[in-house]
PyMOL Python script that loads the backbone (N, CA, C, O; Angstrom):
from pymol import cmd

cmd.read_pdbstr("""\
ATOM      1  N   UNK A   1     103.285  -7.921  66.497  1.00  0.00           N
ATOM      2  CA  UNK A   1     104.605  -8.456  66.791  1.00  0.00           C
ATOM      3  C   UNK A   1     104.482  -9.374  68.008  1.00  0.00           C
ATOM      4  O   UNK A   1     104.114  -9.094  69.148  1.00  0.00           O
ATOM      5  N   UNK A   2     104.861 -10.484  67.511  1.00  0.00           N
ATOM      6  CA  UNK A   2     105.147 -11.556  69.060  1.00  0.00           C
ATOM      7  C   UNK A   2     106.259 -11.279  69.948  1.00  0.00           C
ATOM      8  O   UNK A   2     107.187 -10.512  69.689  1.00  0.00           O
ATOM      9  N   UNK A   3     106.095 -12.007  71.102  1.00  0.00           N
ATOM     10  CA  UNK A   3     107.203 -11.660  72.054  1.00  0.00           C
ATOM     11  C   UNK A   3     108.646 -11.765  71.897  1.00  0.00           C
ATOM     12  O   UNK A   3     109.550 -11.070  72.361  1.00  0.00           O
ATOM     13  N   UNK A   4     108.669 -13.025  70.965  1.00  0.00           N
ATOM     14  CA  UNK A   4     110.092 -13.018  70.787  1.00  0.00           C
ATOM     15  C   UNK A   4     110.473 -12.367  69.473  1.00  0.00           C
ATOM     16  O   UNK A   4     111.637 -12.604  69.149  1.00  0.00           O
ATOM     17  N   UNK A   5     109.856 -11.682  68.717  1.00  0.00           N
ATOM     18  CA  UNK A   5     109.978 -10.645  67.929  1.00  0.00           C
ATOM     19  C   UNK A   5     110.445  -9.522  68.867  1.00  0.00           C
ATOM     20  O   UNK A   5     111.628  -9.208  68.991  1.00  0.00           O
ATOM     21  N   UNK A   6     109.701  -9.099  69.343  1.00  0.00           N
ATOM     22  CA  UNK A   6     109.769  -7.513  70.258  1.00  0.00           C
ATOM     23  C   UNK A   6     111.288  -8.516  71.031  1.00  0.00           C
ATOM     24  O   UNK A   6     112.361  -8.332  70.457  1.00  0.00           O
ATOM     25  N   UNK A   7     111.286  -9.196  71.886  1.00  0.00           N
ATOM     26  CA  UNK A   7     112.930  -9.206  72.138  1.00  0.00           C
ATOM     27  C   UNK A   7     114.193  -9.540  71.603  1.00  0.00           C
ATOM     28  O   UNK A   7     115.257  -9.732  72.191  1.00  0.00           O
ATOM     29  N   UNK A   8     113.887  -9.585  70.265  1.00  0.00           N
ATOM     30  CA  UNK A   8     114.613  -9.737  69.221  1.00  0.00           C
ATOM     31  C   UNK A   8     115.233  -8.082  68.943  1.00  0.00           C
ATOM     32  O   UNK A   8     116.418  -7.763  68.844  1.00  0.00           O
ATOM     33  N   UNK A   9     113.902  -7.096  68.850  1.00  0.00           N
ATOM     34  CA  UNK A   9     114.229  -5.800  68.270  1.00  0.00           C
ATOM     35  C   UNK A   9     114.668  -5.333  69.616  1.00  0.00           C
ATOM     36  O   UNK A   9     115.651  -4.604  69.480  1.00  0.00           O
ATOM     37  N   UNK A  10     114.297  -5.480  70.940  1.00  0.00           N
ATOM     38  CA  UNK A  10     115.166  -4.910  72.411  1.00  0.00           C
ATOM     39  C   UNK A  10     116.517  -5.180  71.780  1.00  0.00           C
ATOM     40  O   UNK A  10     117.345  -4.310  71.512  1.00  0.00           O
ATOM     41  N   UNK A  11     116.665  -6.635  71.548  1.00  0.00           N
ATOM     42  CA  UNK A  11     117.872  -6.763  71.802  1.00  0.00           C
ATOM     43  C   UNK A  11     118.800  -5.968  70.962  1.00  0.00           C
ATOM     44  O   UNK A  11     119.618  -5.191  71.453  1.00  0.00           O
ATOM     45  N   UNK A  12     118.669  -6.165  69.742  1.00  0.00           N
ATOM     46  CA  UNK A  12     119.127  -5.343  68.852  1.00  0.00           C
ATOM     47  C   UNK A  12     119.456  -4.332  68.765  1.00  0.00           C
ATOM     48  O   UNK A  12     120.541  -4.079  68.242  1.00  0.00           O
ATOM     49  N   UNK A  13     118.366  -3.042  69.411  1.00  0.00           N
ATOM     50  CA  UNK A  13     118.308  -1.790  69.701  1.00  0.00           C
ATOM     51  C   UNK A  13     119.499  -1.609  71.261  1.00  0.00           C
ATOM     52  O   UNK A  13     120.137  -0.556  71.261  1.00  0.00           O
ATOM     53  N   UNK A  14     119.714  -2.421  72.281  1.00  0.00           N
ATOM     54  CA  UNK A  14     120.313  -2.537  72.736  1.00  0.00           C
ATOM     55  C   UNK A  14     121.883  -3.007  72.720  1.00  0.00           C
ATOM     56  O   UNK A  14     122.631  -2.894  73.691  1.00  0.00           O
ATOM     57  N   UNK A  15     122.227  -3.518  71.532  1.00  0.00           N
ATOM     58  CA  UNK A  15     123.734  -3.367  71.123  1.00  0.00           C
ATOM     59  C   UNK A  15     124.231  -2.190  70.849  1.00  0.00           C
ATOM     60  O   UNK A  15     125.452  -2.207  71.009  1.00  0.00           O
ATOM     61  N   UNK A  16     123.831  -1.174  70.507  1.00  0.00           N
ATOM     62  CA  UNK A  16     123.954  -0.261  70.259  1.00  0.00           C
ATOM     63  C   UNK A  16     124.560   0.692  71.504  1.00  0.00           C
ATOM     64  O   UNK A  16     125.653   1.236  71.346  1.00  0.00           O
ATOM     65  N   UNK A  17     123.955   0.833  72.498  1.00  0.00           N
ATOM     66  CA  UNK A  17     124.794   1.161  73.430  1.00  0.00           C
ATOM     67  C   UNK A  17     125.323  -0.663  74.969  1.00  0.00           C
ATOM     68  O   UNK A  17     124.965  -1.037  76.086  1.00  0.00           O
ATOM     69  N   UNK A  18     125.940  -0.934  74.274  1.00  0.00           N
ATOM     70  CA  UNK A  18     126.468  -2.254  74.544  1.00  0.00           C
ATOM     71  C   UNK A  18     125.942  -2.923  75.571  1.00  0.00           C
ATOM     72  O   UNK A  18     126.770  -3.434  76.326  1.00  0.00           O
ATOM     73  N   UNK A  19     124.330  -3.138  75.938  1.00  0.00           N
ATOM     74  CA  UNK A  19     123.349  -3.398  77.167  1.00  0.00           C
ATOM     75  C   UNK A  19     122.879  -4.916  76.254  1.00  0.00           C
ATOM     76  O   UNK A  19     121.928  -5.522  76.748  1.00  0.00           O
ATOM     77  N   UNK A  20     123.676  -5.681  74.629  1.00  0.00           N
ATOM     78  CA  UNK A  20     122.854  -6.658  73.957  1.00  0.00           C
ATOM     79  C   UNK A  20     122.973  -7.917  74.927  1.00  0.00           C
ATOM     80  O   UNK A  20     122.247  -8.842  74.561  1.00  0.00           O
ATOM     81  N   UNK A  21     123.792  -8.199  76.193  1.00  0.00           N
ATOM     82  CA  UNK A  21     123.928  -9.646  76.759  1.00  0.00           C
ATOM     83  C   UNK A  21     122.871  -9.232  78.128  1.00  0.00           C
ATOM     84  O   UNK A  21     122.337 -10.089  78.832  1.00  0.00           O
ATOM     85  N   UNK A  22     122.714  -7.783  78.315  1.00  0.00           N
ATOM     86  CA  UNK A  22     121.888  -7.504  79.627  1.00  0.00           C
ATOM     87  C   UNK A  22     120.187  -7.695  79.339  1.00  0.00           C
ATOM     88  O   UNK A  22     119.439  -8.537  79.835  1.00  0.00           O
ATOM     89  N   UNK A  23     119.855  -6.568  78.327  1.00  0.00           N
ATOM     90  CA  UNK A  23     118.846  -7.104  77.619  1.00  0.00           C
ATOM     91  C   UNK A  23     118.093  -8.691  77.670  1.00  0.00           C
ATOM     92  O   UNK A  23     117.070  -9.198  78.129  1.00  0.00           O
ATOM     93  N   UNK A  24     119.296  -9.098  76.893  1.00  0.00           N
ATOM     94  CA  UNK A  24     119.056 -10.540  76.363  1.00  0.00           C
ATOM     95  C   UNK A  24     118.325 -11.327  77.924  1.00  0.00           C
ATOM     96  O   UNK A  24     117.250 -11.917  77.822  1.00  0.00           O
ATOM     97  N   UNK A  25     119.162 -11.224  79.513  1.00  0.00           N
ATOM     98  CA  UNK A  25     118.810 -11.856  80.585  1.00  0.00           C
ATOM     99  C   UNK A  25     117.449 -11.301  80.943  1.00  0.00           C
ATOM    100  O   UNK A  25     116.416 -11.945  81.126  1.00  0.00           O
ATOM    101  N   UNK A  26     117.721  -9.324  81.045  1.00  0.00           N
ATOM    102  CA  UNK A  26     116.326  -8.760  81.335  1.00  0.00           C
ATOM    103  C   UNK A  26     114.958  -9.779  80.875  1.00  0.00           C
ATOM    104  O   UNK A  26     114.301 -10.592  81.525  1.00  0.00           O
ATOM    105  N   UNK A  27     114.906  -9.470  79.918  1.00  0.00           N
ATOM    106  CA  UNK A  27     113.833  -9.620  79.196  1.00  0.00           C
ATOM    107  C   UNK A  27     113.234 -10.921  79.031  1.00  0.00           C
ATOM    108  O   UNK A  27     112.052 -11.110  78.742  1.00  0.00           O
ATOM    109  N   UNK A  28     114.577 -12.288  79.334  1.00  0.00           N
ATOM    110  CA  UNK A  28     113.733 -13.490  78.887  1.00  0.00           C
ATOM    111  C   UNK A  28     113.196 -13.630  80.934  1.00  0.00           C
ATOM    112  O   UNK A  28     112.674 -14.662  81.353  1.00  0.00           O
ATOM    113  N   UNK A  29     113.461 -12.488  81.809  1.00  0.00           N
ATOM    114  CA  UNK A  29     113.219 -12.903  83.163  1.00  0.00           C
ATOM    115  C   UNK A  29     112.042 -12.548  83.522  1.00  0.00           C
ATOM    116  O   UNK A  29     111.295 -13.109  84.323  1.00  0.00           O
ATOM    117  N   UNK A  30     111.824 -11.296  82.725  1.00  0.00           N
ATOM    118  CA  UNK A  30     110.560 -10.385  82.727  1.00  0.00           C
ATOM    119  C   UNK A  30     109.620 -11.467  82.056  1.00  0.00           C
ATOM    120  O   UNK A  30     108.913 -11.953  82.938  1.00  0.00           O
ATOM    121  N   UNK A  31     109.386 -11.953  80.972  1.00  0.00           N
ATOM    122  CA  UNK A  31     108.729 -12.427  80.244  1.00  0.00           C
ATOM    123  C   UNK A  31     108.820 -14.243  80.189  1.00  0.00           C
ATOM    124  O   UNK A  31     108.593 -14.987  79.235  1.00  0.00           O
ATOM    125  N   UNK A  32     109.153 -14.508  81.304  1.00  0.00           N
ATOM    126  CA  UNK A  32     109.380 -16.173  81.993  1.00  0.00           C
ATOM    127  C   UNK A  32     108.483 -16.846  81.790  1.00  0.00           C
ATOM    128  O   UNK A  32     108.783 -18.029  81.629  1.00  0.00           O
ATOM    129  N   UNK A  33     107.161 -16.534  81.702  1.00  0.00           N
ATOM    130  CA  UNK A  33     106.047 -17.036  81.718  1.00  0.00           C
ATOM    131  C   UNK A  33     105.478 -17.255  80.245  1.00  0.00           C
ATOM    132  O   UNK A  33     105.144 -18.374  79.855  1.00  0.00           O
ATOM    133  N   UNK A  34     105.399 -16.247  79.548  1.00  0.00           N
ATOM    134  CA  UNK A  34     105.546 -16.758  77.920  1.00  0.00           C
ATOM    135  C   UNK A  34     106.220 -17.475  77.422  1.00  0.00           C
ATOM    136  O   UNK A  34     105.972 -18.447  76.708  1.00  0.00           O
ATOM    137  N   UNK A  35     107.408 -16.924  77.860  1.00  0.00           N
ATOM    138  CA  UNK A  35     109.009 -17.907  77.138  1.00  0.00           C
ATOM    139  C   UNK A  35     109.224 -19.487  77.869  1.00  0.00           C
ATOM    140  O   UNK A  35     110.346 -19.987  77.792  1.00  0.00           O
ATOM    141  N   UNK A  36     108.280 -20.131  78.467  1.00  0.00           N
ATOM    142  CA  UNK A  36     108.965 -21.656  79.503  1.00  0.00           C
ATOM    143  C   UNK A  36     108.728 -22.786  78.427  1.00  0.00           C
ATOM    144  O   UNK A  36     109.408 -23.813  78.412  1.00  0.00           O
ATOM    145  N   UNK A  37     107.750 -22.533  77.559  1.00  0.00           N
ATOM    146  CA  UNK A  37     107.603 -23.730  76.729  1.00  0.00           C
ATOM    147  C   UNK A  37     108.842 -23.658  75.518  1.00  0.00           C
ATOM    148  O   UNK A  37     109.345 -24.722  75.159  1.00  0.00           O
ATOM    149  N   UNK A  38     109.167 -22.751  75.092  1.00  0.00           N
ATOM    150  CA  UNK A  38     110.253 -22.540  74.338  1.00  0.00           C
ATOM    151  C   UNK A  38     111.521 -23.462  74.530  1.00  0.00           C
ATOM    152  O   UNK A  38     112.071 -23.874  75.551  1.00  0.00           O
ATOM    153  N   UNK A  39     111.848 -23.680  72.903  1.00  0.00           N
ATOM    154  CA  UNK A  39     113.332 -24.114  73.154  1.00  0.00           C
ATOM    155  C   UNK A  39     114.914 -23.439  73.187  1.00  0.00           C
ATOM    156  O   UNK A  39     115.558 -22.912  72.279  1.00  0.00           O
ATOM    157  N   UNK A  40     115.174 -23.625  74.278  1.00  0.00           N
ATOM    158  CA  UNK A  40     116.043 -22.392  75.071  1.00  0.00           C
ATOM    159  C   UNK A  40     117.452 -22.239  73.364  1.00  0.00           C
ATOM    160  O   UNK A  40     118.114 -21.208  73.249  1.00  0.00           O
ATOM    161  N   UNK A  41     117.612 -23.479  72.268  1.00  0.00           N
ATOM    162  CA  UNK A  41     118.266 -23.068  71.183  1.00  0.00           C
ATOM    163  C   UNK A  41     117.660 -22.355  70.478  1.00  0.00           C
ATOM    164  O   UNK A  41     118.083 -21.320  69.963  1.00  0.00           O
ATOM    165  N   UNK A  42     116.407 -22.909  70.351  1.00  0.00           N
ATOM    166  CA  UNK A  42     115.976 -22.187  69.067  1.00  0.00           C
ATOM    167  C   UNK A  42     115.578 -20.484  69.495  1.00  0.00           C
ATOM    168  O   UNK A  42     115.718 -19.582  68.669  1.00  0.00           O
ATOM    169  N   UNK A  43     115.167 -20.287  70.640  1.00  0.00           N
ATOM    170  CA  UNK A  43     115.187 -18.851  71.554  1.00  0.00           C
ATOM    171  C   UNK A  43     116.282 -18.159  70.807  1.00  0.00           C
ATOM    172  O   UNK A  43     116.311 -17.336  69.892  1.00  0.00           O
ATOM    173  N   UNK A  44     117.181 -18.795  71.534  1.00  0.00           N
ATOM    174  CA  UNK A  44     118.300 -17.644  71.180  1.00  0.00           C
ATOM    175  C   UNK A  44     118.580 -17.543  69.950  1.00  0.00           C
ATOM    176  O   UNK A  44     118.618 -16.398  69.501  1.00  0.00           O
ATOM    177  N   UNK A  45     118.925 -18.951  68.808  1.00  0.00           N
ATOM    178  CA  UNK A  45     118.784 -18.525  67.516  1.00  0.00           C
ATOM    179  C   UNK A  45     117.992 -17.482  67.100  1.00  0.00           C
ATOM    180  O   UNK A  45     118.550 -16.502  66.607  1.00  0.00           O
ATOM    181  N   UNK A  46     116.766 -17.510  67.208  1.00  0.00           N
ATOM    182  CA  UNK A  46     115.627 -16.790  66.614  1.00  0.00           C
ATOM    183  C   UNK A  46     115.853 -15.087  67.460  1.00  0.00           C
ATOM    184  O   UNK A  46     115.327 -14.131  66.890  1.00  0.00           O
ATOM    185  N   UNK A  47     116.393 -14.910  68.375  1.00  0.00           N
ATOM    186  CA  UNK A  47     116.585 -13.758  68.532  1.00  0.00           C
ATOM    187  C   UNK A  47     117.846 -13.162  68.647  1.00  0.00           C
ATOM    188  O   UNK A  47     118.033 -12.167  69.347  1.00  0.00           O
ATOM    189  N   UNK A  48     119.099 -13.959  67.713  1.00  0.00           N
ATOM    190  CA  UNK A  48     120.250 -13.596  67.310  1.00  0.00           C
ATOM    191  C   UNK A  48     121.489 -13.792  68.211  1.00  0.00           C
ATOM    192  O   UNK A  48     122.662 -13.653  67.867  1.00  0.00           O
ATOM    193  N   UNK A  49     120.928 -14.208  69.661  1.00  0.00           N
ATOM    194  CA  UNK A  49     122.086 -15.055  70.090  1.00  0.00           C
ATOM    195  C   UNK A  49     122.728 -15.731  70.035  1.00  0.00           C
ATOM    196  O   UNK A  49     122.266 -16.564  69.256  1.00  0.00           O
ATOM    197  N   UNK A  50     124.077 -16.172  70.523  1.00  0.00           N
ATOM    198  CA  UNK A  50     124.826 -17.090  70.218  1.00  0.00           C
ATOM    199  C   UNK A  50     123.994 -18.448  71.189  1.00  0.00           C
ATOM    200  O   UNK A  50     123.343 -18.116  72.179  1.00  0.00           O
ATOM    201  N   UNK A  51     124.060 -19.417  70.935  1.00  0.00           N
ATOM    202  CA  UNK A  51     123.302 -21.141  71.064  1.00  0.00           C
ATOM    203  C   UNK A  51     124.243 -21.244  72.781  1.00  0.00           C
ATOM    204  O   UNK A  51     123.865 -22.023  73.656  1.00  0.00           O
ATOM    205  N   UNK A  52     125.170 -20.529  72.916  1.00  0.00           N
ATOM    206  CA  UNK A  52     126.059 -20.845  74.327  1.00  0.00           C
ATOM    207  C   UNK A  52     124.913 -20.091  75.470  1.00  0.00           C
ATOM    208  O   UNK A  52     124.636 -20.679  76.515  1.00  0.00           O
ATOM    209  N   UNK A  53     124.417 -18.997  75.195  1.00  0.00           N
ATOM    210  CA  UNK A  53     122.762 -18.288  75.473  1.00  0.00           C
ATOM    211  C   UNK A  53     121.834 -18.954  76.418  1.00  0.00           C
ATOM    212  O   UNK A  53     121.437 -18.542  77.508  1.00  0.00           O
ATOM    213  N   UNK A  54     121.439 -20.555  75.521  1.00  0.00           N
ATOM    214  CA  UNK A  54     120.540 -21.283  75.729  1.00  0.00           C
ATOM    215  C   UNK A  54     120.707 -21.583  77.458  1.00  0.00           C
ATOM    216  O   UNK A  54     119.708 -21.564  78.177  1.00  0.00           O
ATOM    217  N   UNK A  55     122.037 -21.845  77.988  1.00  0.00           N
ATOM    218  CA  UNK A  55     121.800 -22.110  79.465  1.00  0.00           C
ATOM    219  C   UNK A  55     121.514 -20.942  80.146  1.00  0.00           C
ATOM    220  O   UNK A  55     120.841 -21.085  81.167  1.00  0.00           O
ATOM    221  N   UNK A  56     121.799 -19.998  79.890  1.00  0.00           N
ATOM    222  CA  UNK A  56     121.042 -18.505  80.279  1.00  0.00           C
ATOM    223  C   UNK A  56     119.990 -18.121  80.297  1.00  0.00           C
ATOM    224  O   UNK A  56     119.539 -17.223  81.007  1.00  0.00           O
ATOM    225  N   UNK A  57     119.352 -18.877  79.359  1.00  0.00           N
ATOM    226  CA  UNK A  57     118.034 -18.904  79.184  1.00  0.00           C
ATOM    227  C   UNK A  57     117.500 -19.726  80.350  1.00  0.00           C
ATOM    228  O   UNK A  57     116.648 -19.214  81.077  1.00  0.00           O
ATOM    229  N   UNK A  58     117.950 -21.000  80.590  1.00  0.00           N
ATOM    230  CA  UNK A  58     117.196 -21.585  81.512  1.00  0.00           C
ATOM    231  C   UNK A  58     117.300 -20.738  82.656  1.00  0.00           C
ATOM    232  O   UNK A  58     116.299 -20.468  83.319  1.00  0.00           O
ATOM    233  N   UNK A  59     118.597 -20.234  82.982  1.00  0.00           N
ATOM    234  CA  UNK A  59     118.868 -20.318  84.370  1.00  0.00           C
ATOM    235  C   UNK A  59     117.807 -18.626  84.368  1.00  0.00           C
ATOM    236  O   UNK A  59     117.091 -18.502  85.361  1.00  0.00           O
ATOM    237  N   UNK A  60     117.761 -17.698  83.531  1.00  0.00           N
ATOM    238  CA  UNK A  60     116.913 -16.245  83.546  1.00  0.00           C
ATOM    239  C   UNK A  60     115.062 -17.445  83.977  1.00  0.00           C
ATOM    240  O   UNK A  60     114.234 -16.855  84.672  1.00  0.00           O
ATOM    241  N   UNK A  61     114.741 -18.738  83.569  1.00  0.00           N
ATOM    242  CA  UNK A  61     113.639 -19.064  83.816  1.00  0.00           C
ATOM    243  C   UNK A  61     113.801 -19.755  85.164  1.00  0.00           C
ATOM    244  O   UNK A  61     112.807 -19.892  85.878  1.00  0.00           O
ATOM    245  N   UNK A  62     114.755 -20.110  85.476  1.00  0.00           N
ATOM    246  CA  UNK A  62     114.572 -20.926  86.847  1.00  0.00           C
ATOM    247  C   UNK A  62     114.713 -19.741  87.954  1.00  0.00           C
ATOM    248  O   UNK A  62     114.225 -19.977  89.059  1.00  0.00           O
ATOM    249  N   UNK A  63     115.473 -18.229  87.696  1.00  0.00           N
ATOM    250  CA  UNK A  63     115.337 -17.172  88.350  1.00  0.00           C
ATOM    251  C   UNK A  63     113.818 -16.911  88.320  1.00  0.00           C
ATOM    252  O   UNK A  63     113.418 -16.496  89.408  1.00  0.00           O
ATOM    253  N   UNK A  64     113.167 -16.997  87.683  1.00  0.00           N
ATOM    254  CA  UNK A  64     111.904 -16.351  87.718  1.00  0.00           C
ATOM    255  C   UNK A  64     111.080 -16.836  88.316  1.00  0.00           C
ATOM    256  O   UNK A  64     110.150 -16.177  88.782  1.00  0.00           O
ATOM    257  N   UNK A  65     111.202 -18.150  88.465  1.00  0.00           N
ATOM    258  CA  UNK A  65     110.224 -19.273  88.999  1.00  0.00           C
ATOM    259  C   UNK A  65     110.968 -18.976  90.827  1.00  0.00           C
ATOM    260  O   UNK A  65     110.234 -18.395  91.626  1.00  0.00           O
ATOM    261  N   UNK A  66     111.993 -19.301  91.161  1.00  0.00           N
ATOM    262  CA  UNK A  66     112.285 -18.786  92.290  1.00  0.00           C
ATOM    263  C   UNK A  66     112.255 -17.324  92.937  1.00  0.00           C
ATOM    264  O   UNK A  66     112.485 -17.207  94.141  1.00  0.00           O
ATOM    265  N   UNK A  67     111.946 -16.112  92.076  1.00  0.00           N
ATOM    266  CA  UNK A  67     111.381 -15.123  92.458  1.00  0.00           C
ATOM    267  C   UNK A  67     109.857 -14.937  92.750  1.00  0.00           C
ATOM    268  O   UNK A  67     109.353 -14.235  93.627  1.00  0.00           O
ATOM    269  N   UNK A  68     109.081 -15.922  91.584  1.00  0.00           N
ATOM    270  CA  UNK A  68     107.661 -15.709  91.815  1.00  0.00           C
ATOM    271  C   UNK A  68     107.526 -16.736  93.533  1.00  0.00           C
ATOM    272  O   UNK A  68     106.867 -16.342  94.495  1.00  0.00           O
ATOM    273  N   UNK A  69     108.337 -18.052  93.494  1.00  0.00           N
ATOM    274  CA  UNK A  69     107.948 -18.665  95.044  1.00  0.00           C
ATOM    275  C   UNK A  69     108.168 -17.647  95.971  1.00  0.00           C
ATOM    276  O   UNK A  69     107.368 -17.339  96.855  1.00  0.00           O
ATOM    277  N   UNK A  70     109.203 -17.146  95.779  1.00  0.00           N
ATOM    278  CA  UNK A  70     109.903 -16.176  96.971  1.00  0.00           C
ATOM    279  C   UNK A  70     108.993 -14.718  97.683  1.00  0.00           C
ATOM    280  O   UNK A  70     109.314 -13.917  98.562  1.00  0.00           O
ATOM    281  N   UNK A  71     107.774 -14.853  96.844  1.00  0.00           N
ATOM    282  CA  UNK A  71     107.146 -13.640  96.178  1.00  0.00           C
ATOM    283  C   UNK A  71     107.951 -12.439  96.336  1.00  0.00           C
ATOM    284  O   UNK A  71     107.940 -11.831  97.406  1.00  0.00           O
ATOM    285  N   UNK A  72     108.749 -12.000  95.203  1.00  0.00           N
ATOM    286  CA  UNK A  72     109.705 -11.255  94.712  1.00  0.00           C
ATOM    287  C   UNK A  72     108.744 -10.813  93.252  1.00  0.00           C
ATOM    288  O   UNK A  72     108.544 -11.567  92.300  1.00  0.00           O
ATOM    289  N   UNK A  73     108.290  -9.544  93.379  1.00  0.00           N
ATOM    290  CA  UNK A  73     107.857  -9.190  91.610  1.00  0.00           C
ATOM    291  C   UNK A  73     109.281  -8.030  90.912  1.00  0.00           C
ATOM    292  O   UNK A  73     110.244  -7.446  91.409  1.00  0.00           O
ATOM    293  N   UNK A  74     108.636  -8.182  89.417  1.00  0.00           N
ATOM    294  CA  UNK A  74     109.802  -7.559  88.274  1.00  0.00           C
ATOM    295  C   UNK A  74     108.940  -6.787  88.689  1.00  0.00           C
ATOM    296  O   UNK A  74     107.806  -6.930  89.144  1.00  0.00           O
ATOM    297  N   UNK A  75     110.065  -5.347  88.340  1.00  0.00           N
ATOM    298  CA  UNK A  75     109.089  -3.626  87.842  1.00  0.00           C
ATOM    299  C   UNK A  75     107.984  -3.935  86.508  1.00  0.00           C
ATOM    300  O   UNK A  75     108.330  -4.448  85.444  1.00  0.00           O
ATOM    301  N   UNK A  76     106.788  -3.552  86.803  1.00  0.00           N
ATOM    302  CA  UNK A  76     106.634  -2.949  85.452  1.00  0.00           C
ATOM    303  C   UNK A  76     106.844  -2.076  84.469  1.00  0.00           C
ATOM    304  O   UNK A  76     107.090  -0.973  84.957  1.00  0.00           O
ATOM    305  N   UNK A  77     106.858  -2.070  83.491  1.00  0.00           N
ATOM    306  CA  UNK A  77     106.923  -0.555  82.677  1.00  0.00           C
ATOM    307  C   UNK A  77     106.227  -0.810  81.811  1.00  0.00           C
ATOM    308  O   UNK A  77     105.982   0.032  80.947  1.00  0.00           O
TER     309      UNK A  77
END
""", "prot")
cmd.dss("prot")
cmd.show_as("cartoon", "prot")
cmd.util.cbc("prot")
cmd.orient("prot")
């Protein structure tokens, strides 16, 4: 499973108890570095968001890029 598969099924699994718009930021912030070449429509299409998403998308990658300058790290798990 590729990445935006697996945050496709987060996300999903996460509507469920109503975390699908938190998820959706988590995960493209955690995973910034895979996801930068991506196109922030077709992103969210492909992992069932609504296309309004796409600036969320940037702004979860321009967070990440200003956390890694800041040296600020995500948790792992």
């Amino acid at each position: 499973m590729n990445i935006v598969e697996q945050i496709k099924a987060d996300i999903q699994r996460a509507e469920a108890t109503k975390q699908k718009i938190a998820m959706f930021h988590f995960k493209v912030l955690k995973n910034a570095d895979e996801l930068k070449g991506l196109n922030p429509e077709g992103f969210c299409k492909e992992v069932g968001m609504s296309q309004k998403y796409a600036t969320e998308f940037r702004k979860m990658l321009a967070l990440a890029r200003l956390m890694k300058e800041q040296g600020a790290k995500l948790i792992s798990n």
